[in-house]
N, C-alpha and C positions, 0 to 999 in steps of 0.2 A: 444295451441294445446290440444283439449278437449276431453274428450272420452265416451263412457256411456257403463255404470255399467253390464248393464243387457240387453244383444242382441244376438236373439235366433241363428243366422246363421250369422257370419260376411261375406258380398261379397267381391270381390274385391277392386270397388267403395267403399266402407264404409272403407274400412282400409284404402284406398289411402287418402280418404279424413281427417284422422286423421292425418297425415303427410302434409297437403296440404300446411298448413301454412309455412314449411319447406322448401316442395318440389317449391313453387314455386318461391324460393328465390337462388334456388342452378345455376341457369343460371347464374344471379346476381354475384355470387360469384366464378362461373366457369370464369370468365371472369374478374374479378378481380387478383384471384390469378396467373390469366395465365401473366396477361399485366402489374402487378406490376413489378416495377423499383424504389429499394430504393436508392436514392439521399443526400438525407437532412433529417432532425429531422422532418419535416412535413409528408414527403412521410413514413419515418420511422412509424410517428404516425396512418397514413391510414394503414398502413400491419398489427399494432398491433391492433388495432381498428378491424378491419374485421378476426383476427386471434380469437381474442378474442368472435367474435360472433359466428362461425363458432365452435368453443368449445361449446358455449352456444346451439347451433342448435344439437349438436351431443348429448350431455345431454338429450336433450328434445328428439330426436328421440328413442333413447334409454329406458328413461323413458315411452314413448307412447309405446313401443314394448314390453315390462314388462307387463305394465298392458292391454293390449289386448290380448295378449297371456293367461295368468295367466288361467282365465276359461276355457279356450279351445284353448287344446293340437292342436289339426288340424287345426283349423285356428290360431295358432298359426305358424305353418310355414308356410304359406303364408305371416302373420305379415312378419317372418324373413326375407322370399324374398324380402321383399319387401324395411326393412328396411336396411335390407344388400345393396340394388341397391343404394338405399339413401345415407347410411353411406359410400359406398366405394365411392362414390363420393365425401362426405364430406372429408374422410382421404385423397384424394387426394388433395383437395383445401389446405387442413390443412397444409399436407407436402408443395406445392407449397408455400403458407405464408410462413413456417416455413424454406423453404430452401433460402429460398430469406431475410428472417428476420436475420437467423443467419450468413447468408453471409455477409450481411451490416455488421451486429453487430462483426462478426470477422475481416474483415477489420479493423472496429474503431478500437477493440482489440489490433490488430497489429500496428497502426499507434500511438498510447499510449503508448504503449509497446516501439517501437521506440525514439518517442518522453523521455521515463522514460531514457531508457539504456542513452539514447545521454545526460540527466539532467545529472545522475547520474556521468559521466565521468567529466563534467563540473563540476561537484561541489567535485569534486576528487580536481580536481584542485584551485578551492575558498577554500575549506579545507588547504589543504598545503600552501596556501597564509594566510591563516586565522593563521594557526599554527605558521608560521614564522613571523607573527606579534607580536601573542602571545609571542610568546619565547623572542621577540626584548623589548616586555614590559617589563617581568621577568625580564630579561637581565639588563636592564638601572635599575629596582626599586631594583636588587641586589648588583647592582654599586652602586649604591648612598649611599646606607647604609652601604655596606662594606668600603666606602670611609671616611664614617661618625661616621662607631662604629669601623672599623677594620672589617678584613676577606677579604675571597677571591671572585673574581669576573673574569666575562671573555667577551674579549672583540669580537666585531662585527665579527674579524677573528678568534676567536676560540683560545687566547691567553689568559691564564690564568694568571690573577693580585692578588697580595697581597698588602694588606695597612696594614698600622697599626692605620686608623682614625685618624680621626681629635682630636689634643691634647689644643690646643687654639685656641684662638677667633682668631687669624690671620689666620691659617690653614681653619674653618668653613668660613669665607668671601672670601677665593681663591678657597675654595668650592662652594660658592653661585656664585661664577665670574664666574669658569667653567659651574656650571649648565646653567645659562644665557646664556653663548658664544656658548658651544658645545650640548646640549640638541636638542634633532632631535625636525625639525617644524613638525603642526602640518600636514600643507599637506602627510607628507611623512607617514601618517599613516589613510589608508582605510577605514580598520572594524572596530576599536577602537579608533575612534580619541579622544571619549572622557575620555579613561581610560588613554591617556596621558595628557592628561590636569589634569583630577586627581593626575596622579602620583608626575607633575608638583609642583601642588599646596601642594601638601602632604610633597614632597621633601624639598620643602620652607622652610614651617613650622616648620621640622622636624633638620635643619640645625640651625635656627634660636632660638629653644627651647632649642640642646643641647649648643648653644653658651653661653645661661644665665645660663645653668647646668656648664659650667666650670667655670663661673664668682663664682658663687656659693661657687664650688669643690676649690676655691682656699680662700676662706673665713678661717679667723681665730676664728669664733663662730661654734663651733662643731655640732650643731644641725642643723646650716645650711650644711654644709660641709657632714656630713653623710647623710644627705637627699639628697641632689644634687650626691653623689654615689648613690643612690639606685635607684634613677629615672633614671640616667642613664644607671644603668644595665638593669633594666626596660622597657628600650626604647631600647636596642641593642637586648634585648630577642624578643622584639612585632614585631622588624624591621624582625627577621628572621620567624615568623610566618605570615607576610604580603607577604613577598615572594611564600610562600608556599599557601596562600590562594591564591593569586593573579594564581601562574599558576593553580590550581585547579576550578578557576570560570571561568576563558577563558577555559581552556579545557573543562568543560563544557557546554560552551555557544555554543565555535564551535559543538561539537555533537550534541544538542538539535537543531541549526537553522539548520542544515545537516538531520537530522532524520524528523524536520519537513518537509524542500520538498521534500523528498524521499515518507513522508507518502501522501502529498498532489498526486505525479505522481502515488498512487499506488494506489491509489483515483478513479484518472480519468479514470484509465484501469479498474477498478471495476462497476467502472456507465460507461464505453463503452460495454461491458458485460452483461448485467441488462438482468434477463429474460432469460439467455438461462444458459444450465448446461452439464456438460459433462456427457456423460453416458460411458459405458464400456460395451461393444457387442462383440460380438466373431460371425464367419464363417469358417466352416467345408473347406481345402482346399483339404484333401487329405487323404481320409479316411484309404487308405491301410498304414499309416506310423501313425497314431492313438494309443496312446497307450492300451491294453487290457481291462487298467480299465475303459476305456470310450467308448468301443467298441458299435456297434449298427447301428451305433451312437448316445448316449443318449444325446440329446438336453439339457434333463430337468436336468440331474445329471452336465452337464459341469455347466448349469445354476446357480444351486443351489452352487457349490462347487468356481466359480466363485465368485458369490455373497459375500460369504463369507473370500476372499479373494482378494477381492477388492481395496485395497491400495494396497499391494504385487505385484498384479499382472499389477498395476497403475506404480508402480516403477520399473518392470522388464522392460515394453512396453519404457520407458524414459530412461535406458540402451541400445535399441537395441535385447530385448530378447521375448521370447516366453514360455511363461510355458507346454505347450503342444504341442507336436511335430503334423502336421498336421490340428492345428487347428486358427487360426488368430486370436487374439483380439486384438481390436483397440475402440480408444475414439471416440465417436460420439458428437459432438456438437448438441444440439437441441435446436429449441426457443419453453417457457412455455407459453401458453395464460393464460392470468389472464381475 
């Protein structure tokens, strides 16, 4: 869209034909944004495709109006007529795009939004199944040891054991007999099946090592005997610090895989969105209940005073409230052409 410099009398003809390039595209796009119908992420992509030119066409007529105008005032507003005829048909096409754009794209909004609330209940629910695994781990890996070094322990119903450990090698193998016979399979554990197998093997180990500590502890060479005590104080201190990591990494684990598809559905609602942005607009409903300091009605003072209270008056709207009596503000959804 071209223009030149220095032209002693602009006509009509000569200003139209500076827009021509424009103008002869806005049928094109009258017709477009009237019979657009967003569907799919294709049709999607023809609204923002043409939204997008349609910005670019409004730029340009704009800039053609600037500089034609610029030397001459008087044929300057014939420019305006002319591009005002131009431009308010573009703003129209613009808003049709744009109403049709952020209506799809609030739909998606909502049906993400949905899709999240509905996640989120479900994994209320894998959570407390996740947790009651957890705790059935803690549970058996604080059995074992209190069974093993002494201490207390509590059973599947919520009945609390005391042992005093295992004192010989006889006690340690009707230890190991029980682990074998009564130890939950591994089906019967979901999230973690492999932290019982761990614990399994750990448990093993653990029964089997202090069995050679009491062979030891019953040794008539001193060095052996006070060594085989200290390792197994050793091993009754680590047993109760394994406990304590043990529910500290599961509760863990369950928040971070929770937090992860929480953050993924809040994802999808953010790219259903894409492009459009809330505004905060206000309408005069009733100017006699107005209060004096806005009286006139000063457009520009609500505007400005708005403006700068903008979250406030974002959080009153999300209440049920109004911060000015007579006046309406409400959020406007718009789509941005890029």
């Amino acid at each position: 869209m071209g223009t030149t410099k220095a032209i002693a009398l602009l006509s009509q003809d000569k200003i139209a034909e500076s827009f021509k390039i424009v103008s002869e595209q806005l049928d094109k796009f009258e017709q477009i944004s009237m019979n657009i119908t967003i569907t799919d992420d294709e049709t999607l992509a023809v609204a923002e495709n043409n939204a997008s030119q349609v910005k670019t066409m409004l730029t340009r007529v704009e800039a053609a109006r600037v500089e034609l105008k610029d030397p001459y005032y008087q044929t300057g507003l014939l420019v305006d007529q002319i591009a005002k005829g131009i431009k308010g048909r573009l703003e129209a096409f613009k808003q049709r795009f744009s109403l049709s754009i952020t209506g799809w794209k609030s739909v998606q909004e909502a049906a993400e939004k949905s899709k999240l609330d509905a996640k989120k209940k479900e994994l209320e629910t894998i959570e407390a199944d996740k947790t009651a695994e957890a705790d059935k781990i803690v549970r058996l890996t604080r059995t074992v040891y209190a069974r093993l070094y002494g201490g207390s322990y509590i059973l599947g119903n919520g009945e609390e054991k005391i042992s005093s450990g295992a004192y010989t090698g006889e006690d340690c193998d009707k230890l190991t007999m029980a682990l074998h016979k009564s130890f939950p399979t591994a089906d019967s554990f979901v999230y973690f099946p492999d932290r019982r197998e761990t614990l399994y093997i750990e448990a093993t180990k653990a029964i089997r090592t202090h069995k050679m500590s009491l062979i030891d502890l019953a040794s008539d060479t001193p060095g052996v005997k006070n060594a085989a005590m200290k390792r197994i104080q050793e091993n009754k201190l680590n047993a109760g610090l394994i406990v304590t990591k043990t529910n500290d990494v599961l509760s863990k684990k369950i928040a971070q895989e929770t937090k992860k598809e929480v953050r993924a559905g809040e994802a999808d609602v953010k790219e259903a969105a894409k492009g459009t942005r809330k505004i905060l607009k206000f309408r005069v409903l009733n100017e006699e209940v107005v209060t004096r300091e806005y009286l006139s009605v000063d457009s520009g003072k609500i505007r400005e005073w708005m403006e700068g209270q903008n979250a406030d008056i974002k959080q009153q709207l999300m209440q049920g409230n109004q911060p000015i009596p007579g006046v309406q503000f409400y959020v406007e959804e718009t789509y941005v052409a890029r």
